[in-house]
C-alpha positions as CSV (number, residue, x, y, z in Angstrom):
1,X,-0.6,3.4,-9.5
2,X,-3.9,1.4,-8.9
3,X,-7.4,2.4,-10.9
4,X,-10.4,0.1,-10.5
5,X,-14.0,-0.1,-9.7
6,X,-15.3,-0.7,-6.4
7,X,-17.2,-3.5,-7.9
8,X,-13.8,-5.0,-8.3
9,X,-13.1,-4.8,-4.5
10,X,-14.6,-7.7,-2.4
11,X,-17.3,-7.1,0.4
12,X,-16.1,-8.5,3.1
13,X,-18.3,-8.8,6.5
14,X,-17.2,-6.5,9.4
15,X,-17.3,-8.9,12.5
16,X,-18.6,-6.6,15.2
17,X,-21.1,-5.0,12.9
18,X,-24.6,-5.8,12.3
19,X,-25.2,-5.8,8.3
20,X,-22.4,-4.0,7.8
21,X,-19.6,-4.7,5.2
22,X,-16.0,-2.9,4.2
23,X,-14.8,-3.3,1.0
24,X,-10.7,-1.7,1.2
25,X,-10.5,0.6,-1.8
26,X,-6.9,1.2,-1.5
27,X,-5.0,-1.1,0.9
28,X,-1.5,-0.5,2.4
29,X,0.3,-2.4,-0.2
30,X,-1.3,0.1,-2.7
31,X,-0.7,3.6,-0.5
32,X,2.5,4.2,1.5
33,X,0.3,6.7,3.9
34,X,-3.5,6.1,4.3
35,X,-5.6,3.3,3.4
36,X,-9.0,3.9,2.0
37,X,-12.3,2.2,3.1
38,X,-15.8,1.5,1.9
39,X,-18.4,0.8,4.7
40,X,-21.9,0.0,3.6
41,X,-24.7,-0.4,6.6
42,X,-27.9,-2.0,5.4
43,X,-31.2,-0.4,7.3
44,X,-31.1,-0.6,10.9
45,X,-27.5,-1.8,10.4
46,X,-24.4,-0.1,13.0
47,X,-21.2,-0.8,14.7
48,X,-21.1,-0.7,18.2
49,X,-19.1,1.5,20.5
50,X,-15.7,1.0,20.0
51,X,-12.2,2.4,20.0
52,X,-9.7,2.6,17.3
53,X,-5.6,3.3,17.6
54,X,-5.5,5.2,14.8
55,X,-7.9,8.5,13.7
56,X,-10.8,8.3,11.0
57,X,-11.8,10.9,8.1
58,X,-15.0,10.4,6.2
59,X,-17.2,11.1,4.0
60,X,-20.6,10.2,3.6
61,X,-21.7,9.2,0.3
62,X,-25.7,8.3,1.2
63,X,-28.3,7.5,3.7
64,X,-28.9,8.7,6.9
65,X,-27.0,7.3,10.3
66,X,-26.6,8.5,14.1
67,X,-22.9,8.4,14.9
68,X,-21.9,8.6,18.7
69,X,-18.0,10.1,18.6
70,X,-16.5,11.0,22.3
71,X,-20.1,10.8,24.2
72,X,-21.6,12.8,21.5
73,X,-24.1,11.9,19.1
74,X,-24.8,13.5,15.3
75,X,-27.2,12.8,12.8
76,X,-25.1,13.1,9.5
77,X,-26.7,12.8,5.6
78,X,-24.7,12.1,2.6
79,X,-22.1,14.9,2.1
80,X,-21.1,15.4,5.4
81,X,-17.4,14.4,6.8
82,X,-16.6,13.0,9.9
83,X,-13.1,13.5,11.7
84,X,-12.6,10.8,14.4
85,X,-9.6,11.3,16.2
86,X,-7.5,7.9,17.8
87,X,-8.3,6.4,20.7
88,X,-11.9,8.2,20.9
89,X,-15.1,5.9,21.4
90,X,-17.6,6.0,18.5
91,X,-20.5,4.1,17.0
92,X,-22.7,4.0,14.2
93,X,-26.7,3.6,13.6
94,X,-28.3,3.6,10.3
95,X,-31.4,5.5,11.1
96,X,-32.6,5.9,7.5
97,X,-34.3,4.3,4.7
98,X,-31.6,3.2,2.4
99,X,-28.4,1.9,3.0
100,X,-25.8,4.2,4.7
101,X,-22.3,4.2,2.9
102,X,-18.9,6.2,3.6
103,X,-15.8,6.4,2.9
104,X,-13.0,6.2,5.6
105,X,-9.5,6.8,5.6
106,X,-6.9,6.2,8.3
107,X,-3.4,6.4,8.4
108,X,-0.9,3.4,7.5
109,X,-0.4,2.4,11.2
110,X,-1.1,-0.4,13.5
111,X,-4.7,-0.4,14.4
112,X,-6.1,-2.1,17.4
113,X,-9.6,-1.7,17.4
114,X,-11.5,-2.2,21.0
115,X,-15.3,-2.7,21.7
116,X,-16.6,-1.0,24.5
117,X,-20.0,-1.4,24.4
118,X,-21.6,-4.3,21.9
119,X,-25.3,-3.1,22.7
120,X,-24.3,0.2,21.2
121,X,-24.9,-0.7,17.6
């Protein structure tokens, strides 16, 4: 059993973001299943278009973002949960006034995460 604050959990840089950092909550060494993920996007902020192996839950715990998942784009506020499924394109854009955090969980399983479009973010 693991209990700590996020404040424990080191901010690390995501590399094809722009100001945007994960911070992994619960790593695979700590849950046999899922892995759990902190993404914080500082204004005008985003990930580009890109594709991941494995599927995506979230939550969103503040600000305001445009997400593009499948072709499809969605403004989502704090409270509302995303389901990405694996191998689907999606980016993010923090549209807001404040940072734009979420959680994210995926599955235990090899990810290989793709860019398809770096101008996206």
């Amino acid at each position: 059993m693991t209990v700590k604050h996020t404040n424990e959990v080191e901010a690390k840089n995501v590399a094809a973001g722009k100001d945007t950092t994960i911070q992994v909550l619960i790593s695979s060494q700590e849950g046999p299943n899922f892995a759990l993920r902190k993404f914080s996007m500082q204004i005008g902020g985003g990930m580009p278009l890109h594709t991941n192996a494995v599927e995506h839950e979230q939550y969103v715990l503040r600000g305001h973002a445009k997400i593009g998942v499948g072709g499809r784009e969605y403004e989502v506020n704090a409270g509302d949960v995303v389901f990405i499924p694996a191998d689907v394109p999606h980016f993010y854009q923090n549209i807001g006034d404040e940072p734009f955090e979420f959680l994210c969980v995926v599955p235990n399983k090899e990810d290989k995460i793709t860019i398809v479009d770096e101008a996206a973010c």
